[in-house]
C-alpha positions in Angstrom: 15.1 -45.0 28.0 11.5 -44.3 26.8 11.4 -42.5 24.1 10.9 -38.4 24.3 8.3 -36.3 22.1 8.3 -32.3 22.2 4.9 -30.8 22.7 4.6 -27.0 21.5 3.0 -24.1 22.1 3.3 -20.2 20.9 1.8 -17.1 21.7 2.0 -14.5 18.4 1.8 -10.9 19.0 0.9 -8.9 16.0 0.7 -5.0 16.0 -2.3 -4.3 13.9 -3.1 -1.7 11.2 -4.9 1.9 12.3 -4.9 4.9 12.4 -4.8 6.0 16.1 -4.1 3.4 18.8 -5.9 1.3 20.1 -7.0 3.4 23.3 -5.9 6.8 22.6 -5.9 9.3 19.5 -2.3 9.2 18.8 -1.0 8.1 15.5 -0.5 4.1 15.1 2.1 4.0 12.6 6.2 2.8 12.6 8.8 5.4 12.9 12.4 5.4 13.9 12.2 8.6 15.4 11.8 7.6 19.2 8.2 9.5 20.9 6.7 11.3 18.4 3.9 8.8 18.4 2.6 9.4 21.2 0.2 11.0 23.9 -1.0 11.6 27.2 -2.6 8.5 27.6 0.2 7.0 26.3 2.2 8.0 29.0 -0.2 7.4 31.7 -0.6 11.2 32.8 -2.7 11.6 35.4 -6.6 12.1 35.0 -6.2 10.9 31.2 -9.0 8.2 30.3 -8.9 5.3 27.3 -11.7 5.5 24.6 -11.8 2.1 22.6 -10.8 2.5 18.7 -14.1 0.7 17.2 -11.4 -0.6 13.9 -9.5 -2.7 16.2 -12.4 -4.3 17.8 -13.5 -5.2 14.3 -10.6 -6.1 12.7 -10.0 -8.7 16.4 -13.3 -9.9 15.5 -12.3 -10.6 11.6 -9.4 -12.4 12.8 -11.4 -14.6 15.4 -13.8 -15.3 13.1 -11.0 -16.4 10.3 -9.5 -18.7 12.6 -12.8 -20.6 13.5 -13.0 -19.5 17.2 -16.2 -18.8 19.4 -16.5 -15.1 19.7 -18.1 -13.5 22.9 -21.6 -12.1 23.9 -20.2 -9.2 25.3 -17.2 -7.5 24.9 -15.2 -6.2 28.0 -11.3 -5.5 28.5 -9.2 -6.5 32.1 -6.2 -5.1 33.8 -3.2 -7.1 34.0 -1.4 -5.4 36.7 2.6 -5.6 36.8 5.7 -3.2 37.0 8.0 -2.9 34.2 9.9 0.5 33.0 8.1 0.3 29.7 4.6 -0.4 31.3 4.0 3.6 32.8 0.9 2.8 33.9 1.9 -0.4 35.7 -0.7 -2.3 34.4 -1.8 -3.5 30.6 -5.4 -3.1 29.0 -6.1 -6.4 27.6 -8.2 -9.5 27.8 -8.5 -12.4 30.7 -11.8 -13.2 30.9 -13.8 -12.5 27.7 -10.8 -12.4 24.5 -12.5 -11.8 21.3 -12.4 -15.3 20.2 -11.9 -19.3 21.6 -11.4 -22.4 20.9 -10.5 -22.1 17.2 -9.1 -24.5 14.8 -7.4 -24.5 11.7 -5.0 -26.8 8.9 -2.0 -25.7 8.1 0.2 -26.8 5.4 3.6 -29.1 6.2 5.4 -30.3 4.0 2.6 -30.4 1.3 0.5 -32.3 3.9 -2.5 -30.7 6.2 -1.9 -30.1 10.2 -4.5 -29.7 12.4 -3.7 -26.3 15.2 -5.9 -25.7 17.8 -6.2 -22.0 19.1 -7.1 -21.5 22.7 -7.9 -17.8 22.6 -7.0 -14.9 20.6 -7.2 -11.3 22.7 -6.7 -7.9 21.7 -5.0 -5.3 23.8 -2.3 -2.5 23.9 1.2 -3.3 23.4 4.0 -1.5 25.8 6.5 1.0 25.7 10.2 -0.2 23.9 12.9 0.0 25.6 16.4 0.3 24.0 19.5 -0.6 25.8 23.1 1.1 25.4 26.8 0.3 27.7 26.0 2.3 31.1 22.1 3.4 30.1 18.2 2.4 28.9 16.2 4.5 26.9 12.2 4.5 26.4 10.6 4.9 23.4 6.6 5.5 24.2 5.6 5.3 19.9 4.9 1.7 20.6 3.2 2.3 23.9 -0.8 1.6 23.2 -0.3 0.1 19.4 -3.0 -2.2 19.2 -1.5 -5.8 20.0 -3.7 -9.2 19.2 -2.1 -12.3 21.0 -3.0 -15.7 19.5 -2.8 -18.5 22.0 -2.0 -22.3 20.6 -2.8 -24.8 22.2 0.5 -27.4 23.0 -0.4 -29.4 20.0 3.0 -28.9 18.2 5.7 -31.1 18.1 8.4 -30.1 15.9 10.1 -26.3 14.6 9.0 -27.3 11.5 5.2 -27.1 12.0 5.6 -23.9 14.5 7.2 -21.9 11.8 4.7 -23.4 9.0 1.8 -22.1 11.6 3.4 -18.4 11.8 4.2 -18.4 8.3 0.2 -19.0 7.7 -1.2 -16.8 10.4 0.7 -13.9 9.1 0.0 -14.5 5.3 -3.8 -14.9 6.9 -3.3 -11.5 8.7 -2.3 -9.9 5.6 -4.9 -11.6 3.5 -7.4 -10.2 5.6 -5.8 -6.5 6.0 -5.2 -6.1 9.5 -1.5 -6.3 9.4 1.7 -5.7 7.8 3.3 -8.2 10.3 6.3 -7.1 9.1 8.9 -8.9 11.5 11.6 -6.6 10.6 9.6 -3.4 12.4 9.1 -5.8 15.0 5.2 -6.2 14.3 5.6 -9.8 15.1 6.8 -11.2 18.3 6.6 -14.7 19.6 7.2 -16.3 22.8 7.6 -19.8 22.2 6.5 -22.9 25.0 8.4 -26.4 25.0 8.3 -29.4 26.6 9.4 -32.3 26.9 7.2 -35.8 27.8 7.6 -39.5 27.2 6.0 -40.7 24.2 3.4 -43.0 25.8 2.5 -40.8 28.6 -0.6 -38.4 29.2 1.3 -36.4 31.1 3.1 -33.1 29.7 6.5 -32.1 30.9 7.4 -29.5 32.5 7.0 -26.2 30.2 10.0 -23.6 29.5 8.7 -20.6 28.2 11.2 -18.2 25.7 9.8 -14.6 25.6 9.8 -12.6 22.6 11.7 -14.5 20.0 11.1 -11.4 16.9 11.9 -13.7 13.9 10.8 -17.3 12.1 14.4 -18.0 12.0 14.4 -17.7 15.8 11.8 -19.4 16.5 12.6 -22.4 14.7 16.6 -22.0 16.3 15.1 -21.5 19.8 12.7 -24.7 19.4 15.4 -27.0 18.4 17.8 -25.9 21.1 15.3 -26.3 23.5 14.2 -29.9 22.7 18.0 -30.6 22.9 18.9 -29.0 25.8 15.8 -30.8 27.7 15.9 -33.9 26.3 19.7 -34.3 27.0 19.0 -33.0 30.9 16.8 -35.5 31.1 18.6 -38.6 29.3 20.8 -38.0 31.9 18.4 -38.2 34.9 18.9 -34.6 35.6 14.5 -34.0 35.9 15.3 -31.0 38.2 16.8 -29.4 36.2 13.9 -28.3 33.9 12.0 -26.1 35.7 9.2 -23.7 34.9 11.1 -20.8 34.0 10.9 -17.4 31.6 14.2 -18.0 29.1 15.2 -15.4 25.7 17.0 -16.4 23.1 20.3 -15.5 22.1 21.3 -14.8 19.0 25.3 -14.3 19.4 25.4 -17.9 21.3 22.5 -19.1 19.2 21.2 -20.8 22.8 18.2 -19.6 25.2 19.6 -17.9 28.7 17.8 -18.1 32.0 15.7 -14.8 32.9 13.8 -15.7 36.0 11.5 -18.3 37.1 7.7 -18.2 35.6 4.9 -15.9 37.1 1.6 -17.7 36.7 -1.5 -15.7 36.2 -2.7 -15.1 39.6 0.1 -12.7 40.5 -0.8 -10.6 37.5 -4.1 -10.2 40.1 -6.2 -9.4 36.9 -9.6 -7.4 37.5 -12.3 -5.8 34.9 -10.8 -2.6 33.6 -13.3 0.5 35.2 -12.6 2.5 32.7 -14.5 1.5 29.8 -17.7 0.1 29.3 -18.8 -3.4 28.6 -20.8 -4.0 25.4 -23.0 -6.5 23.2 -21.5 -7.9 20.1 -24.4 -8.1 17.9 -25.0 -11.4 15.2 -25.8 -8.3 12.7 -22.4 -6.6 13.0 -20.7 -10.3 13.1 -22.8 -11.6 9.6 -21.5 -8.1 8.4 -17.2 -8.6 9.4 -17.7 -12.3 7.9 -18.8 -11.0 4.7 -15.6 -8.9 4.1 -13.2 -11.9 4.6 -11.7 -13.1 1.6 -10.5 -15.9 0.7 -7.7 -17.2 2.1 -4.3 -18.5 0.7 -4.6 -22.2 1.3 -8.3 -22.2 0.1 -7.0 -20.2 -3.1 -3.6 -22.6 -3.3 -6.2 -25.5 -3.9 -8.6 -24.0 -5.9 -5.3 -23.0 -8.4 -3.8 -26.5 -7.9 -7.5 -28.5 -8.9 -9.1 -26.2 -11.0 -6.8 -24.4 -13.1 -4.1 -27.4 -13.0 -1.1 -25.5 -11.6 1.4 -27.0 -9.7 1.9 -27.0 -5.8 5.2 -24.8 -6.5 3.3 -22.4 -8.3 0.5 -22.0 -6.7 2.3 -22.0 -3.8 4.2 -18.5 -5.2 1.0 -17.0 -6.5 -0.9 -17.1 -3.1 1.9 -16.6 -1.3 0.9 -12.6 -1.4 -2.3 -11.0 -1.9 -1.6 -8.6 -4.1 -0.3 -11.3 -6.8 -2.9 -14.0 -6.1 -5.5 -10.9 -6.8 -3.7 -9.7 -10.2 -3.6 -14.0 -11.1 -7.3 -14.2 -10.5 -8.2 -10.7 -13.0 -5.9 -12.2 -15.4 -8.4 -15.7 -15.3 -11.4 -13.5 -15.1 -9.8 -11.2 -18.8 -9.7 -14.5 -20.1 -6.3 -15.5 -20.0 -5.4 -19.3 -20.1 -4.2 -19.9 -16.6 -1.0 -21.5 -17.1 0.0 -18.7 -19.4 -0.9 -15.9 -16.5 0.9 -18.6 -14.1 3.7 -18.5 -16.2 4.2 -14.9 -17.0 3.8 -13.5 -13.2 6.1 -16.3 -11.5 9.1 -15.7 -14.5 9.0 -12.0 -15.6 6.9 -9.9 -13.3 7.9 -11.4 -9.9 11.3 -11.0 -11.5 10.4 -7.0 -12.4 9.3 -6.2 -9.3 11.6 -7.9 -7.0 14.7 -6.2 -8.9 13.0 -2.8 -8.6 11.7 -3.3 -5.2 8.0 -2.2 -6.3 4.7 -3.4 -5.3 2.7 -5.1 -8.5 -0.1 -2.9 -7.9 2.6 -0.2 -9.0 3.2 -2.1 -12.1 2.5 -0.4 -15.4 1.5 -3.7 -16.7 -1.5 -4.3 -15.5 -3.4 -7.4 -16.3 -5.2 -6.0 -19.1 -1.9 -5.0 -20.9 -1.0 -8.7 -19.8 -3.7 -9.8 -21.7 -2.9 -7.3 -25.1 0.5 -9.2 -24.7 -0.5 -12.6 -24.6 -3.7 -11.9 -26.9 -0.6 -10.9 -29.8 0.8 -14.3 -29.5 -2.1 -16.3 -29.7 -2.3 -14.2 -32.8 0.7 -15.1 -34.5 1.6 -11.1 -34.4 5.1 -11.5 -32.4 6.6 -14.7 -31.1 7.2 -15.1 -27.6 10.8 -13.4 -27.5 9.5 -10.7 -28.9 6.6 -10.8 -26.4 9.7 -10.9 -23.1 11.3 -7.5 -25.4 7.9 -5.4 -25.4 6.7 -6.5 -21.6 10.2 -4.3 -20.8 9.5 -1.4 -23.4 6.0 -1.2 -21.7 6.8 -0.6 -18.4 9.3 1.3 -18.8 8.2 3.7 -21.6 4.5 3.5 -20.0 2.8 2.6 -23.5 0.9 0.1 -24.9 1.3 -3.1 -26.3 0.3 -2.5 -30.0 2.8 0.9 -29.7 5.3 -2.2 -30.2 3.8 -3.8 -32.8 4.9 -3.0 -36.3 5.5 -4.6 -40.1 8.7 -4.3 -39.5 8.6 -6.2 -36.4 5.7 -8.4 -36.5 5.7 -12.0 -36.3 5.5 -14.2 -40.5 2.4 -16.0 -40.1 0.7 -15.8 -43.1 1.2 -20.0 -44.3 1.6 -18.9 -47.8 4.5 -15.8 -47.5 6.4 -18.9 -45.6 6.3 -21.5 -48.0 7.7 -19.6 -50.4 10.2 -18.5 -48.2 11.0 -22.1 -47.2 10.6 -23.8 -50.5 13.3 -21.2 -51.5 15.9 -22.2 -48.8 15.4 -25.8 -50.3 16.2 -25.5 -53.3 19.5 -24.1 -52.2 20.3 -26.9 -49.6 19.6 -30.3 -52.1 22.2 -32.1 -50.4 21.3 -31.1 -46.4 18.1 -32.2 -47.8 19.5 -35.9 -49.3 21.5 -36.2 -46.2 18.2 -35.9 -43.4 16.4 -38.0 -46.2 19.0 -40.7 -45.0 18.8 -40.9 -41.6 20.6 -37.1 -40.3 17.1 -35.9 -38.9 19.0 -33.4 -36.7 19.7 -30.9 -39.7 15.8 -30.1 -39.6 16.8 -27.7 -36.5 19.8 -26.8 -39.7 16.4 -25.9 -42.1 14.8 -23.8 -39.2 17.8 -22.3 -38.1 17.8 -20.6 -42.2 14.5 -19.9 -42.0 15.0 -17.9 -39.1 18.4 -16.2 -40.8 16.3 -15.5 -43.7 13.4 -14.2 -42.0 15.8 -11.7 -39.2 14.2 -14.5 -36.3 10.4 -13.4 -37.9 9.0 -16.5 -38.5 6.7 -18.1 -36.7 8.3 -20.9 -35.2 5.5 -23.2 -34.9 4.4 -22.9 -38.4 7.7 -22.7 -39.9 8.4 -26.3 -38.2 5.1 -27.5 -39.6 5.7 -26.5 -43.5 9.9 -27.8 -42.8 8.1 -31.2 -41.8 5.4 -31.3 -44.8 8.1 -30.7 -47.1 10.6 -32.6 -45.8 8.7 -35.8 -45.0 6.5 -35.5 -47.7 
């Protein structure tokens, strides 16, 4: 038996962020309140018309342009015409013939090693209706109907669950990066439907593609891929080729496997034509040179830049980048001045810790990285040790003052060489025979000496001068 390779392809849906849809004035945000979002359009009355929302069309463009595709001369939306209870119009505004971007590429990071992924198209359009299903009855819900939806096309150049999820995990921290999603999965912002086949390893030839619709989490995704590969590749060890068929499949979540829905409608009987009802126009280069200039940069550029320039680790840098909002308060820490392991340090320990076990956003953080920097700055200083520093981060935030409100006599750190040594010399003369005894050979009793020093001194001292007078004196 030859052996059997899985080839790969997804199709992500991602609601994007805006005010009004994407073809009607109605608001564009998540509620659980069923058809409050909504309007005429939205529910296909009669004589209502679409007007494009100019933000989506940009922020499609940012995307295409993020991901390295080919974007169009002219910009122009088709009907895809089919009958479903959530679809009131009985067809969908989207794209066939001219998406906003093709042919794109990009790396992706597996298993600390870089993956080529090659995008056919990307194409914006307007996602359906939802509908939710109880015992004897189904309900619509029109909020979603008309929330603008980009679909990202793969092509099937993925051959594992691994490196699907690792592709989804990037294209929504990309998304996010470039603030044009939440792509929260849990308002189901993201939906996948996920392609596999199965071929033999030596062949040009792909198998014949199963196609699992609207798989709304990573976890299912990478679940649905696995069972898939199995299920094929075992229908086929055993000669049973007919059995795979070209067919529409969901996954399953209570018998974690995919069930049959029906057999797979090819493009042609969507019978696609040019949508009449709004008007074809020219992307200009100006307005393209103009969307490039507001994309950042990315995570996986950033990662490297932390990991070869400021000599973090993969892990770390790998935390910081993993969401904007942190990677941006990292980078004005470097730009204050901070030393980058010590920013590194301080957000991946005690602030991702903060704001995790609050449940706030570091932008809501009292401690911003100038306060950071007041903190740090003190025990470069010598002022407080670095306990002391973990005490005041807390009584900042959560008393909203400043640093130096912390700092006192009473409190601050002994750093002044001469106050110590007569401190130390003091302890001593009291401890002649500790002293004799790590004079022989008992060298752990110096953590004995700093241990008094920091009795004496209520934990005061400055720990890395204390240990650098014990060792003069000592070894001296």
């Amino acid at each position: 038996m030859k052996k059997q390779i899985a080839v790969i392809g997804l199709e992500m849906h991602c609601e994007l962020k805006s005010n009004s849809k994407v073809f009607s004035g109605a608001k564009n945000s998540y509620s659980e309140t069923p058809n409050v979002n909504i309007s005429a359009i939205d529910m296909a009355f009669p004589g209502t018309l679409p007007v494009v929302n100019k933000k989506c069309i940009k922020d499609a463009l940012k995307i295409s342009l993020a991901l390295n595709c080919k974007q169009p001369e002219y910009m122009y939306f088709d009907r895809k015409n089919y009958y479903y209870p959530d679809l009131p119009k009985g067809y969908q505004i989207t794209q066939m013939d001219s998406p906003v971007g093709v042919d794109g590429k990009i790396e992706i990071e597996v298993n600390d090693k870089l993956v080529p992924i090659y995008i056919h198209d990307v194409h914006l359009e307007e996602d359906t209706a939802s509908l939710d299903h109880y015992f004897d009855t189904s309900t619509i819900d029109y909020n979603r109907a008309g929330v603008p939806l980009l679909e990202l096309v793969t092509e099937p150049c993925m051959h594992t669950a691994e490196e699907a999820v690792a592709f989804l995990e990037h294209i929504i921290n990309v998304y996010k990066y470039l603030d044009v999603s939440d792509a929260d999965t849990k308002k189901g912002q993201v939906r996948c439907d996920v392609n596999v086949s199965i071929m033999d390893e030596d062949s040009e030839d792909f198998g014949t593609k199963v196609e699992v619709k609207n798989v709304n989490s990573l976890g299912g995704v990478f679940n649905t891929i696995n069972y898939e590969i199995k299920r094929q590749t075992e229908l086929k060890e055993a000669g049973r080729y007919n059995e795979v068929e070209q067919e529409t499949r969901r996954w399953d979540e209570e018998t974690q496997s995919t069930i049959r829905m029906r057999s797979k409608v090819d493009a042609i009987d969507y019978k696609y034509f040019v949508e009449p009802n709004l008007p074809k126009f020219k992307i200009s280069n100006e307005w393209l040179k103009e969307i490039k200039l507001e994309i950042p940069k990315l995570h996986l550029e950033r990662k490297y830049n932390y990991i070869n320039n400021y000599g973090l680790s993969s892990y770390d840098a790998g935390v910081l980048v993993k969401d904007k909002v942190i990677s941006d308060y990292f980078e004005e820490c470097i730009d204050l001045g901070i030393d980058a392991k010590t920013s590194a340090n301080w957000i991946t320990t005690q602030i991702l810790g903060y704001i995790n076990n609050n449940d706030i956003n570091i932008s809501d953080l009292y401690l911003t990285p100038k306060r950071l920097k007041d903190l740090t700055d003190s025990v470069n200083k010598g002022d407080i040790s670095s306990k002391q520093a973990k005490e005041i981060f807390n009584k900042v935030i959560e008393e909203k003052k400043e640093v130096k409100d912390f700092i006192t006599k009473d409190n601050a750190q002994i750093s002044d060489r001469t106050e110590l040594e007569i401190i130390i010399d003091e302890i001593l003369s009291n401890n002649t025979s500790q002293i004799e005894e790590y004079k022989n050979g008992k060298t752990n009793l110096f953590d004995y000496f700093v241990g008094q020093v920091m009795k004496n001194t209520r934990g005061k001292a400055n720990p890395v001068l204390t240990k650098e007078i014990l060792t003069d004196r000592l070894n001296g």
